[in-house]
N, C-alpha and C positions, 0 to 999 in steps of 0.2 A: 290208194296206191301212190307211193312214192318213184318217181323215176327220173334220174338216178336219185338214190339216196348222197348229200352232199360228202364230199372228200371220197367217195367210195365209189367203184365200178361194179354198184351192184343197184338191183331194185328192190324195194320197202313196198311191206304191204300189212297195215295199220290193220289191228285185230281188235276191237274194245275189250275191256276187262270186263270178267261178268261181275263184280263187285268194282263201285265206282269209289274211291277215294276224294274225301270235298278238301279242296283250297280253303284254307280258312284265311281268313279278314286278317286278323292279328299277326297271323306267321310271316305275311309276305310284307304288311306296312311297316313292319320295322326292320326289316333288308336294306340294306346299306344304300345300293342306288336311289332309293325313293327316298330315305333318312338325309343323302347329302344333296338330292335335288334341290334347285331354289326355285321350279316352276310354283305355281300356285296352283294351275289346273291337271298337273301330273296324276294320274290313277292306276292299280294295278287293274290288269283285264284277267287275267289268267297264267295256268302254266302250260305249254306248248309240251308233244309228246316226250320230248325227251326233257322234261320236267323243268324247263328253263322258264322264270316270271317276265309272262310279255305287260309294256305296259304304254300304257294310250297318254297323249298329251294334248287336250285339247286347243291351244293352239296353234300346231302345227299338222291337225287330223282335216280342218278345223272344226266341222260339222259331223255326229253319228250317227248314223241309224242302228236302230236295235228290235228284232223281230224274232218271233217265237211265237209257237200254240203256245196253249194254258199249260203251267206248269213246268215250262222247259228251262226255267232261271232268267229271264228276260225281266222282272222286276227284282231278283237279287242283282243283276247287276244294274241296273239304275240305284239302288240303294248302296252299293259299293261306292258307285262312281261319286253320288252328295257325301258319304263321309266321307271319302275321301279328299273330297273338298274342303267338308267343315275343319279335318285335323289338318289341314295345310294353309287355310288361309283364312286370315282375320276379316270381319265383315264390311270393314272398307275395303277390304282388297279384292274381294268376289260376293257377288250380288246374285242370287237364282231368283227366277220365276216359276214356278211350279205351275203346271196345269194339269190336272187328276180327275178325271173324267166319273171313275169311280168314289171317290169322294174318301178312300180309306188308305189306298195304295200309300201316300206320301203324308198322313196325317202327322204321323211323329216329326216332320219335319217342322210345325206347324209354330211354334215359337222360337227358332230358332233366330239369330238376329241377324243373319245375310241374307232373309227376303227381302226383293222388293214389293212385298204386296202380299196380304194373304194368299194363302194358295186357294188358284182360280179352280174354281168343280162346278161351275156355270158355263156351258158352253155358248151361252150367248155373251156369256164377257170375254170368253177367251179371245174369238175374232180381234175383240177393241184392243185386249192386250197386246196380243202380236201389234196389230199396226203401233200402237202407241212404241213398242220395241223400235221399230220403223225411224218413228219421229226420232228419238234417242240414239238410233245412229248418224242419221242426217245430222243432227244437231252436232254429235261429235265430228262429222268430219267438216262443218263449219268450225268449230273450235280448230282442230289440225290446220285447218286452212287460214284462218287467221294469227295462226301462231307460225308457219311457215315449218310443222312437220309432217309426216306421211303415216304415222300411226300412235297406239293406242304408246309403244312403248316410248316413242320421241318425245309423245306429249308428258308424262310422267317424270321423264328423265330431263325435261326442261323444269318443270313447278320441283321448287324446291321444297314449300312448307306438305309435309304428308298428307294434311288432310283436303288439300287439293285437288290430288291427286284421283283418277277417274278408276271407279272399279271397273274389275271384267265383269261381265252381265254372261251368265250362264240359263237359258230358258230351256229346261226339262218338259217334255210333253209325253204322257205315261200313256195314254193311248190315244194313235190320231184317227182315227178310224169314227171316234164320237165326231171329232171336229168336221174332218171329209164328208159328213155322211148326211151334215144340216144344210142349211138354205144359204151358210156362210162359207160354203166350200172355193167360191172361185176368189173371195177376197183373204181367208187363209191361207189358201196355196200361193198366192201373190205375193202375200207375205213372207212366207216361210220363203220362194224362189227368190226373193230381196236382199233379206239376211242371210242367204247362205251362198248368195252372189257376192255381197259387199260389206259383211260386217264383220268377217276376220280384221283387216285393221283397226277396225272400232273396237276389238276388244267386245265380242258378244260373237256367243254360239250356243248353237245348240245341240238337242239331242232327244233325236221323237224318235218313241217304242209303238211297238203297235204289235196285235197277238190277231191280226187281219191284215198278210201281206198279201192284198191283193192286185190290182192295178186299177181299181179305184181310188185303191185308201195309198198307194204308194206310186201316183203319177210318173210320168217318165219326166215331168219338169222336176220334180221335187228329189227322186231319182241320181237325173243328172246330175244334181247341183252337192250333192252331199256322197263323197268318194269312200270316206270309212265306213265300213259295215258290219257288224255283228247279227248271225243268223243262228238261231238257235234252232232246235227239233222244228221243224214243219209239216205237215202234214202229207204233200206230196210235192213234185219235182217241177210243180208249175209256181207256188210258193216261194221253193227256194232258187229259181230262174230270176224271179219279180225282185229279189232280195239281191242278190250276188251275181246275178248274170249266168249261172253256172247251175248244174245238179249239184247234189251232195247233202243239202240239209235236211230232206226229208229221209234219209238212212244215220241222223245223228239218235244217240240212244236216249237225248233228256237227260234231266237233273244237273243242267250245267255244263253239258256238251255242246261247244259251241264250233261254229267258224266264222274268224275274225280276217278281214280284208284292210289290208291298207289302203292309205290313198295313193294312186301310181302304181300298182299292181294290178295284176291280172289273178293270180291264185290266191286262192284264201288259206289260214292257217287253223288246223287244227287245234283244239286248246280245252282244258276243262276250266271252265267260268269261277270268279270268285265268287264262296261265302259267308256273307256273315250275318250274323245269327241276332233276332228280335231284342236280346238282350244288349248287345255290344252298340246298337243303333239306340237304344234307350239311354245308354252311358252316354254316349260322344253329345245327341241332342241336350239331355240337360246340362251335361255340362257346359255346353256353348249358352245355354238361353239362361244360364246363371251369371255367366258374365257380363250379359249387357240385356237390355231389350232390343224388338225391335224396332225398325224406325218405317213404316208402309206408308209406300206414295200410294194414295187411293185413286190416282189416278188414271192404277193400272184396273181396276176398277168398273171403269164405266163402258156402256154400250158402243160398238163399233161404230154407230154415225156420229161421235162425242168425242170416239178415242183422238183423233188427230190433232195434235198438238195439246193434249192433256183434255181435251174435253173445252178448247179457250179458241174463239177465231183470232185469226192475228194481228183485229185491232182491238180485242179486250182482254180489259187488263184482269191480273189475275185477284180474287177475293181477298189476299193477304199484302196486295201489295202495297195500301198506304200503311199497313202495317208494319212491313219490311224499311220502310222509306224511314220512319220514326226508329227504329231500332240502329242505323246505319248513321243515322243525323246521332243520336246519342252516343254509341258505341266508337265512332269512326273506323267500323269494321265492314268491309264489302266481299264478303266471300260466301260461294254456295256452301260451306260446310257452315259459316257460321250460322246463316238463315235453317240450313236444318238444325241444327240442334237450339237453336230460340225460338223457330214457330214449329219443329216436332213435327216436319214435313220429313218428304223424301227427295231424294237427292236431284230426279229430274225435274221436280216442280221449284225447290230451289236455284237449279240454275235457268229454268224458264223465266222467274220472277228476274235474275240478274242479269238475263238477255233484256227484257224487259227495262229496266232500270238504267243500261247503258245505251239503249235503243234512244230513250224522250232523255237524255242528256244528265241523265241525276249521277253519274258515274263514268268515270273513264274506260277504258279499252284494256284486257289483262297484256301485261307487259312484262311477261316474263315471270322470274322468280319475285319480284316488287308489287307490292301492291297496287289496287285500284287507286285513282284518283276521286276523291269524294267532294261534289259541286254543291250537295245540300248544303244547306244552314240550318241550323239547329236553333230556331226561334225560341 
C-alpha cells in the first residue's frame, strides 16, 4: 500500500502482475543517464513501479547488502552490478575482490583483468583477505595524510601522471553465511565493521549477498554499519525485519521482485531487479580479459595470521625488494605502477616495497605531481 500516493490525494495499493516482465541488462545500460554518467561505480538496480530505472552509486551508497532465498535474483544482481563495472571502468580505475563460497557463482569473472587476486572459494583465506583489505585502507589514508588530502578523490586529482593514480577496490562477498558460520567469524565481522566504518574515503566498498538472513549471518554490528539494502523474496517476516528493519519481503513474488532501501531512509522501494542473461556476462568478460591480463597480488592469498601487512612483519623486508632496488638504480624510475608492471606484482605489494624503499632512505617522499627523488647509485 501506497499512502498517499505522491502528487495525488488519493491512496495506491500495489497489485503484482501474474505474468512478471524481466528488466533486461542491455535495454537499461544504454539509457542516457548511465551513458553520460562519469561515476565508475554507477550501476542499474531496477525499474520502480511506475517503470522508472532506479540506479545505485557505490560511492555514495557506500556499502550494500543484498539478500534473498534461493532463486529470488539475488545472484542476477550481483552479476549486474560486476558488469556493470567491467563496461564502465578500466582495470586501473576499479580493482574487485571476489569471494565465492560456492566456487561457481562468480567463475566467469575469473580472468578478467580488474581482480585483485584470484577469486577467494577458500574460506580460510577469505578471513586473511579481508584484513589484508584492512591494511590497504590504513595504508591509504597514510598516503591522504601525507599528502595533506582527505580522500580517495583529492588524492587522484593531486597525482598528475594516470598510473599513479589509486583504484577503487570493490570487495564482492556471494555468500556470508559460509564466512559467519567458521571459527573466523569474530575477526570477519571486525573486519567488514572497519571497512564499512572507514573505507568510503579510501575509495573501497563493498557488497555481501547472503541467501541466510538471519541474525547470525547478518549481525546487528555488520547491520548497523551498511544502510543500502536490497531484499529480495524471503521466506518469512522475521527475515525480512533482519534485512530492512520492516515486513514486506516475505510477500515479494521472486524472480527479481525486490525491495531496495536507501541510505537515510526509512521506506524501501518496490522494484523489479535487473537481468542479464549467461550469454551477455560471457561477451563483456572475454572481451575485457582480451584486452589485457591480469595482474594478482597473491598476497590476498594468504592465511589470516599472515594476512597483516601482506604476510611481512614490519621489520621485513619484502622478497623482491633487492630486486626493486636494481631495477630503480637502472631505470631512475620510482613508482608503484612501474614496480608492477616490471616485477608482475600487484599493486599493494608494489607500493608496500615503495613504503619500504622510502622508509631505510633509498628514495625520497611523493611530492606531488614530481617525482621521487632517487639516493641509489647505480654501481
Amino acid at each position: 500500500m501506497q499512502a498517499p500516493i505522491n502528487g495525488m490525494a488519493a491512496v495506491g495499493i500495489e497489485v503484482p502482475n501474474k505474468i512478471t516482465t524481466p528488466v533486461q541488462f542491455r535495454s537499461v545500460v544504454g539509457q542516457e543517464p548511465i551513458q553520460k554518467a562519469n561515476s565508475k561505480l554507477l550501476f542499474p538496480i531496477g525499474k520502480d513501479v511506475v517503470g522508472e530505472v532506479i540506479f545505485g552509486e557505490l560511492s555514495t551508497m557506500p556499502h550494500l547488502l543484498v539478500a534473498g532465498s534461493t532463486g529470488s535474483g539475488k545472484s542476477v544482481m550481483i552479476n549486474s552490478i560486476i558488469t556493470s563495472i567491467l563496461m564502465r571502468a578500466r582495470p586501473h580505475e576499479v580493482k574487485m575482490l571476489l569471494i565465492d563460497p560456492k566456487r561457481v557463482e562468480l567463475l566467469p569473472y575469473a580472468n578478467v583483468p580488474h581482480l585483485l587476486s584470484p577469486i577467494i572459494s577458500n574460506m580460510a583465506l577469505a578471513a586473511g583477505a579481508l584484513k589484508k583489505v584492512v591494511f590497504e585502507m590504513e595504508h591509504r589514508y597514510t598516503l591522504f595524510s601525507q599528502n595533506g588530502v582527505k580522500n580517495i578523490s583529492g588524492y587522484n586529482d593531486m597525482v598528475k601522471k594516470e598510473e599513479e593514480k589509486l583504484p577503487y577496490i570493490v570487495v564482492i562477498i556471494d555468500e556470508l553465511a559460509d564466512l559467519m558460520l567458521t571459527e573466523n567469524k569474530k575477526s570477519v565481522e571486525e573486519a567488514i565493521m572497519r571497512l564499512t566504518q572507514m573505507a568510503r574515503a579510501a575509495g573501497i566498498h563493498l557488497i555481501v549477498a547472503t541467501q541466510r538472513p538471519s541474525t547470525d549471518v547478518i549481525t546487528g554490528v555488520i547491520k548497523a554499519n551498511i544502510p543500502s539494502r536490497i531484499s529480495f523474496a524471503v521466506a518469512n517476516q522475521y527475515d525480512s525485519r533482519t534485512i530492512l528493519d520492516s515486513n514486506g519481503a516475505e510477500k515479494l513474488i521472486g524472480r527479481g521482485d525486490m525491495l531496495f532501501m536507501k541510505p537515510g531512509t526509512q521506506k524501501a522501494i518496490r522494484a523489479q531487479g535487473i537481468y542479464v542473461a549467461d550469454e551477455e556476462i560471457a561477451r563483456i568478460t572475454q572481451f575485457c580479459a582480451s584486452q589485457q591480463e591480469p595482474q594478482f597480488d597473491n598476497s590476498y592469498l594468504e592465511e589470516e595470521s599472515s594476512a597483516n601487512g601482506g604476510g611481512l612483519s614490519s621489520d621485513e623486508l619484502d622478497p623482491m625488494y633487492q630486486q626493486a632496488i636494481q631495477l630503480i638504480a637502472s631505470s631512475g624510475q620510482a613508482s608503484t605502477s612501474y614496480l608492477q608492471r616490471k616485477l608482475r606484482i600487484g599493486y599493494s605489494r608494489a607500493s608496500r616495497i615503495i613504503d619500504q624503499l622510502e622508509e631505510n632512505g633509498l628514495i625520497g617522499p611523493q611530492n606531488g605531481a614530481k617525482s621521487r627523488d632517487i639516493f641509489i647509485k647505480n654501481d
